[in-house]
C-alpha angles and dihedrals in degrees: 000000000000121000133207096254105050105105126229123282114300124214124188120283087225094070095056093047082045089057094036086057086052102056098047085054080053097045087053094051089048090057097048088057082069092034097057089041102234118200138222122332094359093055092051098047106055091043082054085049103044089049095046087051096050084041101058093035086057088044102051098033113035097030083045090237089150101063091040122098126283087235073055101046093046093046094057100030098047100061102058093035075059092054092050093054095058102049088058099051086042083050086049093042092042083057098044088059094044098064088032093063088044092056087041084059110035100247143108106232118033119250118261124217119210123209118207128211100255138071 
C-alpha cells in the first residue's frame, strides 16, 4: 500500500545522461546541416529529421512520456500527428489550385494579386 511519503518512480540517472549525450550528437548534426551548406530538399529535411528526433527524445525522456499510458500517450501524440496530416494535404491541394488557376488563365504561371497597405 502506498504511503504518503513514497516518491514517485525513479529511472536511472544514466538514461537520462545517455539522452542527454544524444541529443547533443543530434544538435551537432543539426548544426553541420547549416555548416556544409546543404541545399534544397536535403537540407530541410534533416533539419525536419534531427528536430523531430530531439523532439521525441525530450518528449519521451524528460516528460516521462515513455513510461505514460498508452490512453496518455495517444491523447497527447494524435492530435498534433493530425495536424500534420492536414497541412500536407493543405500544401498538395495549394499546389493543385495553383496550377489550376494558371490553366483557367492560359499561363504558365497563375496571376498574382498584390494588396497594398491602404484602403
Amino acid at each position: 500500500m502506498a504511503t504518503s511519503t513514497e516518491e514517485g518512480q525513479q529511472h536511472p540517472l544514466s538514461i537520462y545522461i545517455w539522452i542527454w549525450i544524444l541529443l547533443f550528437v543530434f544538435s551537432t548534426a543539426s548544426y553541420f546541416v547549416d555548416y556544409f551548406q546543404f541545399q534544397g530538399y536535403l537540407r530541410w529535411n534533416l533539419i525536419l529529421i534531427f528536430m523531430m528526433l530531439k523532439a521525441g527524445f525530450i518528449v519521451a525522456i524528460f516528460m516521462h512520456m515513455a513510461w505514460e499510458r498508452l490512453a496518455l500517450i495517444t491523447a497527447i501524440l494524435l492530435p498534433p500527428l493530425a495536424l500534420l496530416v492536414l497541412v500536407g494535404m493543405m500544401s498538395i491541394e495549394g499546389d493543385y489550385t495553383y496550377l489550376a488557376r494558371a490553366e483557367f488563365f492560359g499561363v504558365e504561371e497563375a496571376p498574382v494579386v498584390e494588396h497594398h497597405g491602404g484602403h
